[in-house]
C-alpha positions as CSV (number, residue, x, y, z in Angstrom):
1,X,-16.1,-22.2,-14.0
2,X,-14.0,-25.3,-13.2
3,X,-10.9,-24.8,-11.1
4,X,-12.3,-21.7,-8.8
5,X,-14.8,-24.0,-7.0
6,X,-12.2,-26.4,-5.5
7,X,-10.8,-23.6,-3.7
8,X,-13.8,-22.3,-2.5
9,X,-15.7,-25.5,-1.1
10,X,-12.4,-25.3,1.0
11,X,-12.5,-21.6,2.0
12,X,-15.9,-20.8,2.8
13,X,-17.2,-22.1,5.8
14,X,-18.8,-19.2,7.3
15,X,-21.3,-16.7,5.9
16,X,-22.1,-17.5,1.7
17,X,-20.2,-16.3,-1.2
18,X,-22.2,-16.3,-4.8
19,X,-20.3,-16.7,-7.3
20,X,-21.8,-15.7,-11.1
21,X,-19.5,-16.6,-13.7
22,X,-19.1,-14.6,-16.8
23,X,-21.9,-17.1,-18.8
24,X,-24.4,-15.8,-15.7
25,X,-24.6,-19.3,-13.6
26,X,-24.8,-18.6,-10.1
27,X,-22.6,-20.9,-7.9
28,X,-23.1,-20.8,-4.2
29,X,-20.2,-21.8,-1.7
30,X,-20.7,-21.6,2.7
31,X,-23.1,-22.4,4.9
32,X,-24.9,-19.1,5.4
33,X,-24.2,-19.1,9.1
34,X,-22.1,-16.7,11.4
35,X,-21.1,-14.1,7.9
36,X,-22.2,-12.2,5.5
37,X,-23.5,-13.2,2.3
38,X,-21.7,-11.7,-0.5
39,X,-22.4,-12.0,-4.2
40,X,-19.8,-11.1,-6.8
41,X,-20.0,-11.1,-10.7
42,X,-17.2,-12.3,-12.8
43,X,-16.8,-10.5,-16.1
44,X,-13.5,-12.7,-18.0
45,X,-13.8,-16.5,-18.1
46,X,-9.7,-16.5,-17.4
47,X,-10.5,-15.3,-13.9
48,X,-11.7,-19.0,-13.1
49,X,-7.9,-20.1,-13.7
50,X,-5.8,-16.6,-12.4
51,X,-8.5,-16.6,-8.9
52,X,-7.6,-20.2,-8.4
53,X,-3.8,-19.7,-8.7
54,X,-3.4,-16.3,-6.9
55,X,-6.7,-15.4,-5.2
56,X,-5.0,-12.7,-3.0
57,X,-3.0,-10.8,-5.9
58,X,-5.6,-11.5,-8.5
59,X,-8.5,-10.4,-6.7
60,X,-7.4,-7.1,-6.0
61,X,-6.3,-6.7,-9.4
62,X,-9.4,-7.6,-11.2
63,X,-11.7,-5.4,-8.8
64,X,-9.3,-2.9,-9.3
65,X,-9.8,-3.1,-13.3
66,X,-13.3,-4.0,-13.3
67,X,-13.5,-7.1,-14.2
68,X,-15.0,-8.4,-11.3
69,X,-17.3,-6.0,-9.1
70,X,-20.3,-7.0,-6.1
71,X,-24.1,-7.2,-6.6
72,X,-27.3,-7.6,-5.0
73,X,-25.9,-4.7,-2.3
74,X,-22.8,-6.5,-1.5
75,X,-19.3,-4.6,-1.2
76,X,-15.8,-4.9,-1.2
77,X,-16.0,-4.3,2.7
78,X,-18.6,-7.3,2.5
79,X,-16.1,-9.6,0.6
80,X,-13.4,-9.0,2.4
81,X,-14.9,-9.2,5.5
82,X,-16.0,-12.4,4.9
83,X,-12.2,-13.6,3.5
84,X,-11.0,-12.5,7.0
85,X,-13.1,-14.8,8.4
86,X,-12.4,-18.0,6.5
87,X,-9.1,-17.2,6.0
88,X,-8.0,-20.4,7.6
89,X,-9.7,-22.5,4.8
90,X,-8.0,-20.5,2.6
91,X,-4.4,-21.4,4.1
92,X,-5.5,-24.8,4.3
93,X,-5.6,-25.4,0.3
94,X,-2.4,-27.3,-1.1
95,X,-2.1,-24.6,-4.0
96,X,-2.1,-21.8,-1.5
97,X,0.4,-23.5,0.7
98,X,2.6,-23.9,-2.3
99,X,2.5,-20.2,-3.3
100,X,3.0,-19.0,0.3
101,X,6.4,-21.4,0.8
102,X,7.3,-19.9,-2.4
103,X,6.8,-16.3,-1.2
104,X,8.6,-16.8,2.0
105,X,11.4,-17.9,-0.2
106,X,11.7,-15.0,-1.5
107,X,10.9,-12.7,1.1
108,X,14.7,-11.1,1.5
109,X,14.6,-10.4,-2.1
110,X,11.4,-8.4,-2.1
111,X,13.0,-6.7,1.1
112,X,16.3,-5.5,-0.1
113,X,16.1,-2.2,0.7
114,X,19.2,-0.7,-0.3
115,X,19.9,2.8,-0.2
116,X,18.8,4.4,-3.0
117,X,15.9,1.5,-3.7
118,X,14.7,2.4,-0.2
119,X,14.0,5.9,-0.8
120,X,12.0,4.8,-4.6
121,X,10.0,2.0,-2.2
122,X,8.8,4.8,-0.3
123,X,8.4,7.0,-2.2
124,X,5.7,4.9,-4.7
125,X,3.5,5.4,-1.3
126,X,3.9,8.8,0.4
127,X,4.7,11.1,-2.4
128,X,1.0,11.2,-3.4
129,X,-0.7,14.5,-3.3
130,X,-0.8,15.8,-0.2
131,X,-4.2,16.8,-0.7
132,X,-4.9,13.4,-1.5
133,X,-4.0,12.8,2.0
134,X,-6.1,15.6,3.6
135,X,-9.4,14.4,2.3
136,X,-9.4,11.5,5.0
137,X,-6.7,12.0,7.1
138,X,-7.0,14.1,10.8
139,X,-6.0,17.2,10.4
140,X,-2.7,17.0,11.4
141,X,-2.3,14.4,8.5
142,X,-1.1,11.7,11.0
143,X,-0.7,8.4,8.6
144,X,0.4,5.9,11.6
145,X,-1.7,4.7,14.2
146,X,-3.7,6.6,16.9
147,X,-4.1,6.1,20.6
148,X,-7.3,5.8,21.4
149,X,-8.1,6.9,24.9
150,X,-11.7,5.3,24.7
151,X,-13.2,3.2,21.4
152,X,-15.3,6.4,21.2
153,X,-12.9,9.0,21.1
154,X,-12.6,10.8,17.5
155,X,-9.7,10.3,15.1
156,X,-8.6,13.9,16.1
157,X,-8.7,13.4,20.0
158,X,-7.0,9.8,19.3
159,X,-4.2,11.1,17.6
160,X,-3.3,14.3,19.5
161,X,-3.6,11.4,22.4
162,X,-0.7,9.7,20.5
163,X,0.9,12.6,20.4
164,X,1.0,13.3,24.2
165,X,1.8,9.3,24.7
166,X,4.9,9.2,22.8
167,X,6.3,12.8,24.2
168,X,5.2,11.4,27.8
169,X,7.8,8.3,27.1
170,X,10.6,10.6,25.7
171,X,10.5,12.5,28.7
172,X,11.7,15.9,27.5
173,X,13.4,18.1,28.9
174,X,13.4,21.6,26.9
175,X,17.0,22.1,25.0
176,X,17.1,18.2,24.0
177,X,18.0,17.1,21.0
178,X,16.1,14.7,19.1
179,X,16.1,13.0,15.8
180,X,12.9,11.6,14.1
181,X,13.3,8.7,11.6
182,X,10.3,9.0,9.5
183,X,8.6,12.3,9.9
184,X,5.8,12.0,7.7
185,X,4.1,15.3,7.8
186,X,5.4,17.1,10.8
187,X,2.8,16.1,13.5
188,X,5.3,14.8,16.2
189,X,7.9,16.9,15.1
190,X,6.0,20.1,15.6
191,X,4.7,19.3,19.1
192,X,8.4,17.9,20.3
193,X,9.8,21.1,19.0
194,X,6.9,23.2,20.7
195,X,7.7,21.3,24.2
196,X,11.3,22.9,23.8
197,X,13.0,20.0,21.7
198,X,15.3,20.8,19.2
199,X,14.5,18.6,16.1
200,X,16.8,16.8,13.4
201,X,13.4,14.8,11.2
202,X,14.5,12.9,8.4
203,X,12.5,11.6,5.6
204,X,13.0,9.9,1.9
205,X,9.7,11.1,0.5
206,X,10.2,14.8,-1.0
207,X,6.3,16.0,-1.1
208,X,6.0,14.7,2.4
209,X,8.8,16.8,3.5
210,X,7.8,19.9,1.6
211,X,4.2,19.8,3.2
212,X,6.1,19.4,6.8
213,X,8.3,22.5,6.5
214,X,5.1,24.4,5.8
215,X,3.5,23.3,8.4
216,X,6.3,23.8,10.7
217,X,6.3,27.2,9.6
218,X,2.1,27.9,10.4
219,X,3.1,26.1,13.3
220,X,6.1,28.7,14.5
221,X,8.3,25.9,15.3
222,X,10.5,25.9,11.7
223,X,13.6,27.4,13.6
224,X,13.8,24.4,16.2
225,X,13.5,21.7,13.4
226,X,15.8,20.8,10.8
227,X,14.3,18.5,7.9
228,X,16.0,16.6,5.6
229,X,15.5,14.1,3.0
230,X,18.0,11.1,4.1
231,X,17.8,7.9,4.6
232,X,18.4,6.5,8.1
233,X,21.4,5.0,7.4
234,X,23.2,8.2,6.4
235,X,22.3,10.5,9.7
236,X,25.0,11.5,12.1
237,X,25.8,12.5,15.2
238,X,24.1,12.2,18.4
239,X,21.1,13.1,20.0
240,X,19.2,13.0,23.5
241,X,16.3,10.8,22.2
242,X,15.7,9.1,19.2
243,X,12.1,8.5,17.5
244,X,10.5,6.2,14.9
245,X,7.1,6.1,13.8
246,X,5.8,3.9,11.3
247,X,9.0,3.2,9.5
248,X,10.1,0.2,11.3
249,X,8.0,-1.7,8.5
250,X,9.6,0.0,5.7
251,X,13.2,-1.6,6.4
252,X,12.7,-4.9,5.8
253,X,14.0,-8.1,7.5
254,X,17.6,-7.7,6.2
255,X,18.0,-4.4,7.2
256,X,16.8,-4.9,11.2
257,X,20.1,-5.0,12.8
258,X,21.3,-2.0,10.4
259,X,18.2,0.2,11.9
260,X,19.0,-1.0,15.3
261,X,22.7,-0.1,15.1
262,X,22.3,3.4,13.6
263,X,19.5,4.2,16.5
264,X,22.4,2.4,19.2
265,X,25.1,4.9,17.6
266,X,22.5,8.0,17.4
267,X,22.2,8.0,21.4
268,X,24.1,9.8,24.1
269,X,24.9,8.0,26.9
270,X,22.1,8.0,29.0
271,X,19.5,8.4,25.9
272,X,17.1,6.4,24.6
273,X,14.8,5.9,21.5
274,X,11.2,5.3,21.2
275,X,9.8,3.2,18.2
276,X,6.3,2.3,17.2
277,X,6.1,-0.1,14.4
278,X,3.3,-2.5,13.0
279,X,3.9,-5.9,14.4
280,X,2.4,-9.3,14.4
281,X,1.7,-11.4,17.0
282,X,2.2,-14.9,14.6
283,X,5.6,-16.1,13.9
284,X,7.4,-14.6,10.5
285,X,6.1,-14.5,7.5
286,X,5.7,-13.0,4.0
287,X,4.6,-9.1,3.3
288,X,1.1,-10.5,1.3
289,X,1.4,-9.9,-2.7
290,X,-0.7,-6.9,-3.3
291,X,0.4,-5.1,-0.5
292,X,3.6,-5.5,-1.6
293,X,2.9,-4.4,-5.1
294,X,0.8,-1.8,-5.1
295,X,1.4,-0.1,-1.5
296,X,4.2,-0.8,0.4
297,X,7.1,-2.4,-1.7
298,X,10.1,-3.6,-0.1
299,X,7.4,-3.6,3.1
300,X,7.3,-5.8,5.9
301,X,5.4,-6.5,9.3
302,X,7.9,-8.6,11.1
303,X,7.3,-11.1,14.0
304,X,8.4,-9.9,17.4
305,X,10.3,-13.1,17.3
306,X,12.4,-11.1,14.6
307,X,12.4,-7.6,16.4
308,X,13.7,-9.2,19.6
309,X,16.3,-11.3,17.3
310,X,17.8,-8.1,16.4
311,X,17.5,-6.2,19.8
312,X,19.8,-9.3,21.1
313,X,22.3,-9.0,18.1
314,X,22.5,-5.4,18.7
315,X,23.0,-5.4,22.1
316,X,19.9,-2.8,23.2
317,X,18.3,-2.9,26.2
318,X,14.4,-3.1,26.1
319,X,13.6,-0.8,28.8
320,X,9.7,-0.6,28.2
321,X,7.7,-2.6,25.3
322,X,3.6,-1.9,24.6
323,X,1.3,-3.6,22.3
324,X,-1.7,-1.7,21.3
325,X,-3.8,-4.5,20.0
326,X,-6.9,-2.7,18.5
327,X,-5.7,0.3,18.6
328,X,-5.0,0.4,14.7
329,X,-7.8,-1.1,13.8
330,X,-9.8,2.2,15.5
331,X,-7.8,4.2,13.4
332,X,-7.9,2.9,10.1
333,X,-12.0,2.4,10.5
334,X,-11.6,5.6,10.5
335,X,-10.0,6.5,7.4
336,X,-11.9,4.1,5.6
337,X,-15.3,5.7,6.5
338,X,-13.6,9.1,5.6
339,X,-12.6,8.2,2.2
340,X,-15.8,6.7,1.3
341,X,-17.5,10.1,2.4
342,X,-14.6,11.5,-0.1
343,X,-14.9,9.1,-3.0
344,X,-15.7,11.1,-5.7
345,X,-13.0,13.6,-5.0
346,X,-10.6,11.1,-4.9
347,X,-12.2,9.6,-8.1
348,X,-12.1,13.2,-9.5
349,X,-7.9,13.8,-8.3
350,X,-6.7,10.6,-8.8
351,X,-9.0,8.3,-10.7
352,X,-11.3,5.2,-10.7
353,X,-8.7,2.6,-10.7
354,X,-6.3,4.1,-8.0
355,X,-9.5,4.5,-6.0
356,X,-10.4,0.9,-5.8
357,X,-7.1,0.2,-5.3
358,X,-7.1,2.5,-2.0
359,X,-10.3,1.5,-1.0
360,X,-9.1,-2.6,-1.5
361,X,-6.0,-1.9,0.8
362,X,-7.5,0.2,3.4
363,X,-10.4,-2.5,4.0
364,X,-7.9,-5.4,3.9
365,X,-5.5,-3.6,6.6
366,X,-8.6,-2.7,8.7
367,X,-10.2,-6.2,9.1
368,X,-6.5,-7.6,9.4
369,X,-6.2,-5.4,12.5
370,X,-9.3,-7.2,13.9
371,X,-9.5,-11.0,12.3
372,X,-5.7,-11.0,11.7
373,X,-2.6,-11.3,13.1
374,X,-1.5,-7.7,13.1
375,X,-1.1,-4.9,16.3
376,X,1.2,-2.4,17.2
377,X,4.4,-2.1,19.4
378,X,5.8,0.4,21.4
379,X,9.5,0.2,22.6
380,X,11.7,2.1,24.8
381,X,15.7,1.1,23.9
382,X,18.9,2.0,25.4
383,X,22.5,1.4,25.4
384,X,22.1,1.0,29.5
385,X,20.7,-0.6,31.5
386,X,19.1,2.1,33.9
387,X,18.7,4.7,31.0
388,X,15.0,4.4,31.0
389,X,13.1,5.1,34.4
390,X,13.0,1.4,36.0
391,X,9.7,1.9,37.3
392,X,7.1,3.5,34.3
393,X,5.0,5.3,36.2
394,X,6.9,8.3,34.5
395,X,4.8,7.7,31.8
396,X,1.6,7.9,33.1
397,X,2.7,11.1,34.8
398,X,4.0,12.9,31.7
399,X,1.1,12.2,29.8
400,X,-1.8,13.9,32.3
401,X,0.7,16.7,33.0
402,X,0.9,17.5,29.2
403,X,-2.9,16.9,29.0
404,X,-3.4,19.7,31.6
405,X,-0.9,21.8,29.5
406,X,-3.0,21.0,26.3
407,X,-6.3,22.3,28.5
């Protein structure tokens, strides 16, 4: 092993990493303190070289294929962990600056999400099983982040929390109309349409949709929500409120101001849309390379630099903006605990490979929601001024009296 170590003498500062090369030398890098101690085999001498030149890409990849795995009790958690730590080092190394300036270079290319590419982009992601889904999911099969009312609270009062949260900022009023850009499975558009809302939910990915007018259907609701598989440049008309959950980060930087535009022209006078994206708190970037490979192509956490860019091109008013910091992180410990309990059945549906590759990604989102620069927003936008209630106590209001209406 030559080229590997000079990038991590650099990157491990805290905790220890132990490398053991594919000849079965042990090399040690960190100072032990204030981290874990991780110990990791390599299994191909050409990792050395591929590790050195791509460590986030390549990593993934090769525990994904086996060719490297952890020992001595260590995990991919363990490893990870300990990259979220140190990341800074990491950042710090000439090679990694070069291939980051290079990825940001490129970043409108990887996010041209036309129509048509859109839908495929999505599509790579949510049209898995959904019984894949169910196995760690609530059961609801909420896949966006939950609202945690204490650190405590369980994944199913969290996200039935979320729920009441975003209906309490709507503000409802039974015989609205409202149109849902991303629906994923149904959850929000079940319990608008059950407060009296008449739904229009749109959605690009065709199992997703399928599994959402069943539910609809168990649920009662089916007649006051129409679902359709469009993307959200194509709806029309208008509507009372407009909602977006989670697909924010699917448009990509050079599509803001055409998502902004369509929720503007979507709205009544007097309406307003609520939208709860992934955000980052660090100035723009690059979507990192095996998230955007193997999860969410054409993906992209922007800056709120870049949101509020738009919002001001687009002539919205801001009428209320939340940041739920840890929020996400909650929820995905969550799923990650519930799909290690469900391993083997997601080893038996889906195999060994695409289970390491879920298991990388949901640890690496998880610790970038605590060590990272990641959160979640929440905004209220209007065409007007005055649209949204100028004092938010509304809010507040809404939510206890649906709680008590819940009870």
């Amino acid at each position: 092993m030559f080229l590997l170590p000079h990038l991590l003498k650099r990157f491990v500062d805290k905790g220890r990493l132990v490398v053991i090369d594919e000849k079965g030398t042990s090399h040690s890098f960190g100072s032990g303190k204030d981290g874990p101690s991780v110990t990791m085999r390599l299994h191909d001498g050409k990792l050395d070289r591929e590790l050195f030149l791509n460590p986030e890409l390549v990593m993934a990849e090769a525990y994904m294929d086996g060719r490297l795995t952890f020992e001595n009790g260590s995990t991919v958690y363990d490893f990870l962990y300990l990259f979220s730590i140190n990341r800074k080092g990491l950042a710090s190394h000439p090679v990694q600056q070069a291939l980051r300036r290079s990825w940001r270079s490129l970043k409108r290319w990887h996010q041209a999400n036309a129509l048509g590419k859109a839908a495929k982009n999505a599509q790579s992601h949510y049209d898995n099983p959904p019984d894949f889904y169910r196995l760690w999911l609530d059961s609801q099969m909420i896949y966006s982040c939950a609202y945690f009312p204490t650190p405590d609270a369980s994944l199913e009062e969290a996200q039935q929390a979320k729920l009441r949260h975003i209906a309490a900022k709507l503000k409802l009023e039974p015989g609205m109309r409202v149109a849902e850009i991303g629906s994923g499975w149904g959850a929000l558009a079940i319990y608008l349409a059950k407060l009296g809302a008449h739904v229009t939910a749109i959605n690009v990915a065709t199992e997703q949709l399928a599994e959402s007018k069943r539910r609809a259907a168990e649920a009662g609701v089916l007649d006051r929500i129409t679902f359709f598989e469009r993307d959200y440049r194509e709806l029309t008309g208008t509507f009372d409120r407009v909602v977006s959950v989670g697909m924010m980060e699917h448009v990509g930087v050079n599509h803001f101001d055409d998502y902004f535009n369509t929720i503007k022209r979507l709205l009544v006078p007097g309406g307003w849309a609520m939208i709860h994206a992934i955000g980052r708190m660090s100035p723009p970037g690059s979507t990192a390379p095996f998230i955007r490979k193997y999860i969410f192509p054409g993906g992209y956490v922007p800056a709120m630099s870049e949101v509020f860019a738009s919002l001001e091109r687009t002539g919205m008013w801001v009428g209320d903006c939340e940041m739920l910091r840890l929020h996400y992180y909650w929820t995905i410990r969550h799923w990650r605990l519930n799909f290690e309990a469900k391993r083997p059945e997601v080893v038996a549906m889906m195999g060994e490979r695409f289970a390491r590759m879920w298991e990388f990604y949901l640890v690496a989102v998880e610790l970038g929601f605590l060590h990272g620069s990641n959160m979640v927003y929440q905004l209220l936008l209007a065409n007007e001024r005055d649209a949204v209630p100028v004092i938010r106590d509304f809010i507040t209001d809404d939510e206890r009296a649906l709680a008590r209406a819940e009870n």
